[in-house]
C-alpha positions as CSV (number, residue, x, y, z in Angstrom):
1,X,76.7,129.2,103.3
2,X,79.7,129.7,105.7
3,X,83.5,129.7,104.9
4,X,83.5,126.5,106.7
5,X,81.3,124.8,104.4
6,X,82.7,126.0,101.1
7,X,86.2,124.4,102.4
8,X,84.8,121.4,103.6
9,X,84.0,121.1,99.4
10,X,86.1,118.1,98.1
11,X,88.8,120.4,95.4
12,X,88.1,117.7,92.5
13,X,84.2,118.7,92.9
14,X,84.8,122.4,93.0
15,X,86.9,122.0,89.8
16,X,84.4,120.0,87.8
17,X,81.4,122.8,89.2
18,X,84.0,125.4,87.6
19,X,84.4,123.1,84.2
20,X,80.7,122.9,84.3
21,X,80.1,126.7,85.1
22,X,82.6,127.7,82.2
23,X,81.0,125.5,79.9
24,X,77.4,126.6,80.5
25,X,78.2,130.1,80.2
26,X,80.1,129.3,76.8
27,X,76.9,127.6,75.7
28,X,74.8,130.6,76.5
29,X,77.0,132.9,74.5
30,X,77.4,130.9,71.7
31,X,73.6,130.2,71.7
32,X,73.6,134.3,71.8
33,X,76.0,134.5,69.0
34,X,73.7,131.9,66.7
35,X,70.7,133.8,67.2
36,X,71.8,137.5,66.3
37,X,73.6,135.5,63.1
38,X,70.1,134.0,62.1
39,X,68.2,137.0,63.1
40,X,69.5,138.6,59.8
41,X,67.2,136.5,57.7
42,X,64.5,135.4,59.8
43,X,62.4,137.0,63.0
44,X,64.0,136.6,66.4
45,X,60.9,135.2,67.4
46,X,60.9,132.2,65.1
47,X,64.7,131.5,66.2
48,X,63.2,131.8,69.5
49,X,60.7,129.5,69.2
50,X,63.1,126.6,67.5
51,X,65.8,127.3,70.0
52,X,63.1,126.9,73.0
53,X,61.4,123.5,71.3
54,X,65.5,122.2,71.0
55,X,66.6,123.3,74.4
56,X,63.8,121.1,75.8
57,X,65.8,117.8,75.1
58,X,68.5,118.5,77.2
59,X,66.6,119.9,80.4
60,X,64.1,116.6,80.0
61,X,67.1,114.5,80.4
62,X,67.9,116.2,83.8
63,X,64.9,114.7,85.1
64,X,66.5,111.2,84.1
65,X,66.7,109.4,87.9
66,X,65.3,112.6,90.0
67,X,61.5,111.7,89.6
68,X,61.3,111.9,85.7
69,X,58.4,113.6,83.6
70,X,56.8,113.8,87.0
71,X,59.4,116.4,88.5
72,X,58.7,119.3,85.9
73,X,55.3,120.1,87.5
74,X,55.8,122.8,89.8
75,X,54.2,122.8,93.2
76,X,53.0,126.7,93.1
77,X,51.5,126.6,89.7
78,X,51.0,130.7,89.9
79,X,54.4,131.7,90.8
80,X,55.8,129.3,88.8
81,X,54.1,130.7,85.9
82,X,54.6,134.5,86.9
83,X,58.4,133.5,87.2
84,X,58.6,131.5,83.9
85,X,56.5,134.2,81.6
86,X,58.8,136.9,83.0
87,X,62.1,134.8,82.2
88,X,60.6,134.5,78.7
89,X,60.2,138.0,78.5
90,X,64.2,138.4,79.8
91,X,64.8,136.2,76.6
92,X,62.5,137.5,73.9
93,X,63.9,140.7,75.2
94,X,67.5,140.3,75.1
95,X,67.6,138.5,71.9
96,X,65.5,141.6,69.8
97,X,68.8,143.8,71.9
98,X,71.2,141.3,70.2
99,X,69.4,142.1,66.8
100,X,70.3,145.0,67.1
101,X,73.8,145.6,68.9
102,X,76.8,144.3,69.6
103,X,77.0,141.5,71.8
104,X,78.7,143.1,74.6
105,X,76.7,146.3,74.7
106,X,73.2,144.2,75.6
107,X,75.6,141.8,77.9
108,X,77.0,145.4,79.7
109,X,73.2,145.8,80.4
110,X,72.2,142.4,81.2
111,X,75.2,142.6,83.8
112,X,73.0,145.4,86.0
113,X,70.6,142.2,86.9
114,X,72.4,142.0,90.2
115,X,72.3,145.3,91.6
116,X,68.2,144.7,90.7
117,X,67.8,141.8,92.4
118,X,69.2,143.8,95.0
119,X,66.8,146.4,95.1
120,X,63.7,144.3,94.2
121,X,64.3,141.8,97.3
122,X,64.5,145.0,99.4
123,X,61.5,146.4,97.8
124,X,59.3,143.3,97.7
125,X,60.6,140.7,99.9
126,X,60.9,142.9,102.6
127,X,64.9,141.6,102.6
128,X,67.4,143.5,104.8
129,X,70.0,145.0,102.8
130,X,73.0,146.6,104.2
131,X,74.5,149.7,102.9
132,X,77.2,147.7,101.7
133,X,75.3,145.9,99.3
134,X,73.3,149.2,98.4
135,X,76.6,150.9,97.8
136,X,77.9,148.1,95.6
137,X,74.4,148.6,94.1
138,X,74.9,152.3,93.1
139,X,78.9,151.8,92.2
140,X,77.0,148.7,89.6
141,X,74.9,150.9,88.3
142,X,77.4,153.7,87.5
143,X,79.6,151.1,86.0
144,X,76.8,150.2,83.3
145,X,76.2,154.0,82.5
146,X,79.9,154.0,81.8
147,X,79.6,150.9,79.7
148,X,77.2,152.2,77.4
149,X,77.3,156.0,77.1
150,X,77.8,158.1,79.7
151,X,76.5,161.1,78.0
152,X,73.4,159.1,76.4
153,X,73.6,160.4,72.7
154,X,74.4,156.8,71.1
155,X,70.7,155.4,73.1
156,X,68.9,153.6,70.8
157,X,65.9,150.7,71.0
158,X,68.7,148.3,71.5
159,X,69.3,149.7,74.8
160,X,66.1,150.3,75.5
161,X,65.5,147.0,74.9
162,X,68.5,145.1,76.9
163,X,67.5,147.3,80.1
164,X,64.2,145.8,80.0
165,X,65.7,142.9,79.5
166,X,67.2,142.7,83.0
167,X,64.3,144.3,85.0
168,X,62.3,141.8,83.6
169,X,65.6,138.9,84.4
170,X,66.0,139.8,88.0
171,X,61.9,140.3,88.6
172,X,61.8,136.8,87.8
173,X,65.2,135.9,89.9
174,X,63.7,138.0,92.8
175,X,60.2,135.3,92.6
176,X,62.6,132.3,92.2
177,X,64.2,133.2,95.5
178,X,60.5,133.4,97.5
179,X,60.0,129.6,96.0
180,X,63.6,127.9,94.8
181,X,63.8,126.0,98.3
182,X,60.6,124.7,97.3
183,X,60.4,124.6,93.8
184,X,62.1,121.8,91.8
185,X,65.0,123.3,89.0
186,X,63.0,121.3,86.4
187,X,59.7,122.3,86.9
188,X,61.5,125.8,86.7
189,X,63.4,125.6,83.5
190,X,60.3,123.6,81.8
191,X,58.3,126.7,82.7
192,X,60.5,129.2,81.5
193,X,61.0,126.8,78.1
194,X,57.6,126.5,77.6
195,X,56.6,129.9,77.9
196,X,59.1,131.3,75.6
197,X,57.7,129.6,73.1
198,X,54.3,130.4,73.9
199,X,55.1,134.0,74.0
200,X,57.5,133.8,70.8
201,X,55.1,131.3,68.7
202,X,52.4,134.2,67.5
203,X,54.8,136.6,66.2
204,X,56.7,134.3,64.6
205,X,53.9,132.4,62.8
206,X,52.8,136.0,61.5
207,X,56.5,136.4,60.3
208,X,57.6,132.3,59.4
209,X,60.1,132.1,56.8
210,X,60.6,128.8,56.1
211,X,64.6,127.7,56.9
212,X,66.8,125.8,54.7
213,X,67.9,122.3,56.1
214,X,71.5,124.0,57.4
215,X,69.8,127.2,58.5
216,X,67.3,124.8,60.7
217,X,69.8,122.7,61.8
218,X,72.1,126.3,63.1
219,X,68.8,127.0,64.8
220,X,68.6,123.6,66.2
221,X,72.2,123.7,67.6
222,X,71.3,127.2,69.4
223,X,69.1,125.2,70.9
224,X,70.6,122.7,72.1
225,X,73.6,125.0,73.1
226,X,70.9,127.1,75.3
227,X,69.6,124.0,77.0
228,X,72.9,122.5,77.5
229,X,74.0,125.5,79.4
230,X,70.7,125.6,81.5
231,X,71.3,121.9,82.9
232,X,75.1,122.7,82.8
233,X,74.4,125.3,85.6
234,X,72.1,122.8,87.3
235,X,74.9,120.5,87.5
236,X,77.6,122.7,88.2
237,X,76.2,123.9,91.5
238,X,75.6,120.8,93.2
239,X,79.6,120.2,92.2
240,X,80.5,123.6,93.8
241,X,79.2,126.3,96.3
242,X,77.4,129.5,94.8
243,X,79.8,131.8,95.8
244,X,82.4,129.5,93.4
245,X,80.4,128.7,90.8
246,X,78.6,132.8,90.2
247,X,81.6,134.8,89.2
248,X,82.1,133.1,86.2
249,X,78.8,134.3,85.3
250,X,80.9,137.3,83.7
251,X,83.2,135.3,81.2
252,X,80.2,135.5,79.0
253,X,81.9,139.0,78.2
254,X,85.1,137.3,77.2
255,X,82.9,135.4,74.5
256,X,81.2,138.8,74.1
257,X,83.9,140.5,72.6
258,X,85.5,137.2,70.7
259,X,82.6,136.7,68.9
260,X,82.0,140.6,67.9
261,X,85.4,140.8,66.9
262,X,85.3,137.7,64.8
263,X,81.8,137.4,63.6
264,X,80.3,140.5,63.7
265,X,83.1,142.8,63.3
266,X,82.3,144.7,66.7
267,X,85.3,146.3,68.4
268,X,84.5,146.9,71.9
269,X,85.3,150.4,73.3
270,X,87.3,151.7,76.1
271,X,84.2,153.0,78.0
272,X,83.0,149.6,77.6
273,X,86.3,147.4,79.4
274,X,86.4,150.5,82.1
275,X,82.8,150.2,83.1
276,X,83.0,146.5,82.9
277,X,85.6,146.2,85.8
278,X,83.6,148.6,88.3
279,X,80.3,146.4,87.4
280,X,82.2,143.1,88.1
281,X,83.4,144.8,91.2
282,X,80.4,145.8,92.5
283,X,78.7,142.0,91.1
284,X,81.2,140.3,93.1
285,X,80.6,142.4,96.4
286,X,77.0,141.7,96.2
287,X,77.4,138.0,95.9
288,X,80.6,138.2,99.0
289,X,77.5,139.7,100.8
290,X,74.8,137.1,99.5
291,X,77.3,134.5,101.1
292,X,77.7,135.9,104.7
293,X,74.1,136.6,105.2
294,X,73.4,133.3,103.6
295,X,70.6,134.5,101.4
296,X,70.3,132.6,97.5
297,X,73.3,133.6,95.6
298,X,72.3,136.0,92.2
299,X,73.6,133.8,89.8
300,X,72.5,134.3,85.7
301,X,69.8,136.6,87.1
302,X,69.1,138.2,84.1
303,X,69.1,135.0,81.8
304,X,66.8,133.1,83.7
305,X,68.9,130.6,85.3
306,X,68.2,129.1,88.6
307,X,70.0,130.3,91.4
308,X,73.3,128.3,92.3
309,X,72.0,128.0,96.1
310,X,69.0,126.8,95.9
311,X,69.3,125.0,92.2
312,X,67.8,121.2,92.5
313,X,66.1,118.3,91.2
């Protein structure tokens, strides 16, 4: 998208794409922030599954006026697939890291999804990528090494864990830019729902616990929270270009960090706040660069989300 086209944006519709953008992210976290609070008496995969089945409610309704039930089957059924099992993984992943860290430790982690998508498009799309964007790569990389322990004596299965997370996040984001122009957002976001709790539902039948009617209903509200914040982002970039709406990808740190302080007790370390600004840094470069070569916008790409250039219904 060119500079000309993100001014010729009306400002109240780049505002409500921010609003929207904010919000969505918000949901995510406080989705996050459910889930590591009810992992301490049941499976992650059972709070998976039941955040999964709620989240479906609010994607469905996206589909209200844009081609209804009919819009969630996708029109490449395998890549579709490939795309939504691996953004299951990316969840299933992330959410056994939040079991086990703080909040902003697996987030520090998640945040290197960028600088892969980077590398993978180059790898396996055959997409030119400038030394710039390689250099903002490596600078993103260093940053997350700083974020979580530059000597690596404090690794644990958290980490382990979290990293996986994102390779499998942006493998997924790297197949959603080969068929996004092509590929309705709800077909996507069904898929990704669907199979996260197909892969979550074994494990946590061979672990159920049965939930109180308040610890359901916490579950239920994840839910909703996580779906909320997929259709937010759907919304939100057809208010506002990509290269508006992505940054605030990173305020999920701010929320991070509240709800480790408040809930959890995490204080966040200085390690952590330094490597965090030279991983924005280099995030932000990456999606300056996205822009001026007009290629889809890394937006969420290690949650799943769609990607804010080519999201639609």
């Amino acid at each position: 998208m060119s500079t000309l086209a993100i001014v010729a944006v009306e400002p109240g519709r780049v505002a409500r794409g921010i609003g929207l953008a904010l919000l969505a992210y918000g949901a995510f976290s406080t989705a996050d922030a459910i889930l590591k609070f009810s992992s301490a008496g049941f499976s992650v995969f059972q709070v998976a599954f039941v955040m999964a089945f709620f989240a479906m409610l609010p994607v469905l309704l996206t589909t209200i006026g844009r081609g209804g039930l009919a819009s969630v089957l996708p029109r490449n059924l395998w890549l579709v697939t490939l795309r939504g099992v691996l953004a299951a993984g990316c969840g299933t992943l992330a959410w056994n890291a939040f079991a086990v860290l703080p909040m902003a430790e697996v987030y520090a982690l998640l945040f290197a999804a960028p600088m892969l998508v980077t590398a993978f498009s180059a790898l396996f799309l055959r997409e030119t990528v400038g030394w710039r964007r390689w250099s903002a790569t490596v600078v993103g990389f260093i940053g997350v090494v700083v974020m979580i322990d530059p000597r690596f004596t404090g690794l644990g299965l958290g980490h382990f864990l979290a990293a996986a997370a994102a390779v499998a996040g942006a493998s997924s984001f790297v197949i959603l830019k080969k068929i996004g122009a092509t590929e309705k957002s709800a077909a996507m976001l069904f898929s990704v729902l669907f199979w996260l709790m197909a892969v979550s539902l074994p494990p946590a039948v061979a672990n159920w616990v049965w939930p109180s009617a308040a610890e359901l209903g916490l579950m239920a509200v994840a839910g909703l929270l996580m779906g909320l914040g997929q259709a937010g982002l759907v919304f939100a970039t057809r208010e506002a270009p990509a290269v508006v709406v992505a940054p605030f990808q990173y305020s999920q740190m701010i929320w991070a960090v509240a709800f480790g302080l408040l809930v959890f007790g995490d204080a966040p370390t200085t390690n952590l706040f330094v490597g965090l600004v030279v991983v924005i840094a280099a995030g932000l470069f990456i999606i300056y660069r996205e822009t001026v070569r007009a290629t889809p916008v890394t937006v969420g790409g290690g949650r799943g989300e769609v990607p804010a250039r080519i999201a639609r219904l």
